[in-house]
C-alpha positions in Angstrom: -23.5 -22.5 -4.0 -21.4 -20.1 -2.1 -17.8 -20.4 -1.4 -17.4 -20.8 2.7 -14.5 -20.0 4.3 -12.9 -22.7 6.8 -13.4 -20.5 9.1 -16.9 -18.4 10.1 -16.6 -14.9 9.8 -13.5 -14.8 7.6 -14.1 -13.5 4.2 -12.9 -16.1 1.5 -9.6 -15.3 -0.1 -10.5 -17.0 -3.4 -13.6 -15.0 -4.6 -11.4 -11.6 -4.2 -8.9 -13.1 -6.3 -11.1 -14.5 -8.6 -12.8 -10.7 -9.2 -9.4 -9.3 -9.4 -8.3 -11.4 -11.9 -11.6 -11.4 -13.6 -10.8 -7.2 -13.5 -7.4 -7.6 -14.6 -8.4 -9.6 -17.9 -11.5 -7.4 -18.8 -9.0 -4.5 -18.5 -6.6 -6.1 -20.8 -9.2 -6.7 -23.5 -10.2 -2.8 -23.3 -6.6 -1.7 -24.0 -3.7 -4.0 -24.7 -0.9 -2.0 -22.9 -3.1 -2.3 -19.7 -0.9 -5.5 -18.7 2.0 -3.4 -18.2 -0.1 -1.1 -15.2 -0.1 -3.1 -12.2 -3.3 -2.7 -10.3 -2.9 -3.0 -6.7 -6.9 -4.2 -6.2 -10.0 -4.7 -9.1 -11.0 -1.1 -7.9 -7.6 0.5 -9.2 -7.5 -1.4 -12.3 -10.4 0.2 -13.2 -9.2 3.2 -12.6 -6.1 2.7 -14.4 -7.5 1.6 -17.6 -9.8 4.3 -17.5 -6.8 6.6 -17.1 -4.6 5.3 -20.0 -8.0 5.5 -22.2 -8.4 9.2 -21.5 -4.8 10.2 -20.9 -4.3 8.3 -24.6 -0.8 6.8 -22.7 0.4 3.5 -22.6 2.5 4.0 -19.2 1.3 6.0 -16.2 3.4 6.8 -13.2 2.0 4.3 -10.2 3.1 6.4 -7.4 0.7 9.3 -8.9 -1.4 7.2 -9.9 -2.0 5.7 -6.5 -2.2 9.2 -4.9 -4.8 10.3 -7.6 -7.3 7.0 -7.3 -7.1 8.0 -3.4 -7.8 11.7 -3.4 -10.4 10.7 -5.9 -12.2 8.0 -3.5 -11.7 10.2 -0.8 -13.9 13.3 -2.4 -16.6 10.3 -3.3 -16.9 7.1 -1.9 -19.0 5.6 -5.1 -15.5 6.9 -7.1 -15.0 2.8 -8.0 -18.2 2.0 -8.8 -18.9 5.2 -10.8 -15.1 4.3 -12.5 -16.3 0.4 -13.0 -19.4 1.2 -14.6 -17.6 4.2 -16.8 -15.2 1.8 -18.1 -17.8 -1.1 -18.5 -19.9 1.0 -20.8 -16.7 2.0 -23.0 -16.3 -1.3 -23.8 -19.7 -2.3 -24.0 -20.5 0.6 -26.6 -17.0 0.1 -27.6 -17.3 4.1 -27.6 -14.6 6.1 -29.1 -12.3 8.3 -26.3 -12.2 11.2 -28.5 -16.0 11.0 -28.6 -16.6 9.9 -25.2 -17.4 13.2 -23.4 -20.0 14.2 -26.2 -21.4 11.4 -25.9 -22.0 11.5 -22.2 -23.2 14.7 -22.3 -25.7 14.4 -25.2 -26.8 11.5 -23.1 -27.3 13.2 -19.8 -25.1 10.7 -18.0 -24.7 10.1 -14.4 -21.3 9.3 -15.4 -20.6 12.6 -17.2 -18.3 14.3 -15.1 -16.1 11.0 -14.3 -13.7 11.6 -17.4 -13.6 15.5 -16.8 -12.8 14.9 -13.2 -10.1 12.0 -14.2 -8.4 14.2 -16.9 -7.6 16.5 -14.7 -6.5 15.0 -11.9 -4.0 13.4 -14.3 -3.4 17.2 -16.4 -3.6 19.7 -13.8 -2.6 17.3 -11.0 -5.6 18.7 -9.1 -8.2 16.6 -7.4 -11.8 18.8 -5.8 -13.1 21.8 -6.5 -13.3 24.9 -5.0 -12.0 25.0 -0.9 -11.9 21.5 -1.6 -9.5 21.3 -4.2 -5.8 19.8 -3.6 -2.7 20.0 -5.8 -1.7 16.3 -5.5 1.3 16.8 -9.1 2.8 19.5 -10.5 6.5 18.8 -12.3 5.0 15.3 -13.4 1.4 16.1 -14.4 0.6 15.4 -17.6 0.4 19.2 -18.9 3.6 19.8 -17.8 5.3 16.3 -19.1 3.7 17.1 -22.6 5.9 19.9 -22.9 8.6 18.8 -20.8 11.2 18.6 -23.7 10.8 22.1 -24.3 9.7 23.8 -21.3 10.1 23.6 -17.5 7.9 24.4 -15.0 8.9 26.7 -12.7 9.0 25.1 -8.8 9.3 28.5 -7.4 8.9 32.0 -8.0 12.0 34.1 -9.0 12.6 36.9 -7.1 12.1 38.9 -4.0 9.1 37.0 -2.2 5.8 38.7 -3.8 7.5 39.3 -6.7 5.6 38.1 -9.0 2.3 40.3 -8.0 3.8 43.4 -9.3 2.7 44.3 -12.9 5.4 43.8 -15.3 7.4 46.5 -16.5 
């Protein structure tokens, strides 16, 4: 039996929430920190989980977060189902991260570039390739917050402008 809304034409309210909850659990039994990342929608939980999985982090900046998951969706519209189906088979296969790639690759996977292209959206900060690509993080992407106790990336270049395309000396 399907659930009806009162009204014809108007999606019912209680089947969404039912998925997103259903989302939000399934992502809590993959990793136990996954509580702590709010999702705003079943599609961005995915993605989240899958990011704290591959990132190896228990905490994720949401305001990056939420303007990776869109660049992401934006370069391909099957992104959340491609993410959905990524993270169902971890847990199915209860696949190691650290082994994850090789495995997808020995396997010829559909889903093989989904961690690569995660990664470093989250590392780099960069989302698309080629003419395509877009800085969306620099100061707070991952490869720069890995080292941030010790190093600083620079938000500009010192010097006279063009500066730094002269050859040292």
């Amino acid at each position: 039996m399907q659930a009806m809304s009162q009204h014809p034409g108007v999606p019912d309210t209680s089947r969404r929430l039912l998925l997103f909850g259903l989302v939000s659990a399934y992502t809590a039994a993959i990793i136990p920190w996954a509580l702590a990342q709010e999702a705003t929608d079943p599609d961005n939980g995915a993605f989240l989980a899958l990011s704290a999985i591959l990132a190896g982090r228990q905490s994720l900046d949401q305001a990056q977060a939420q303007r990776l998951y869109a660049a992401l969706v934006l370069d391909d519209p099957g992104f959340p189902a491609a993410a959905k189906s990524l993270l169902h088979t971890i847990e199915q296969r209860k696949i190691d991260p650290m082994r994850l790639q090789k495995i997808l690759d020995d396997e010829k996977s559909l889903l093989g570039a989904l961690p690569r292209r995660i990664v470093t959206a989250w590392y780099m900060g960069i989302v698309g390739d080629g003419a395509k690509a877009r800085c969306l993080a620099f100061e707070t992407a991952l490869n720069a917050e890995t080292v941030a106790d010790v190093l600083k990336p620079p938000t500009y270049a010192y010097g006279a402008y063009g500066s730094w395309a002269r050859k040292p000396t």
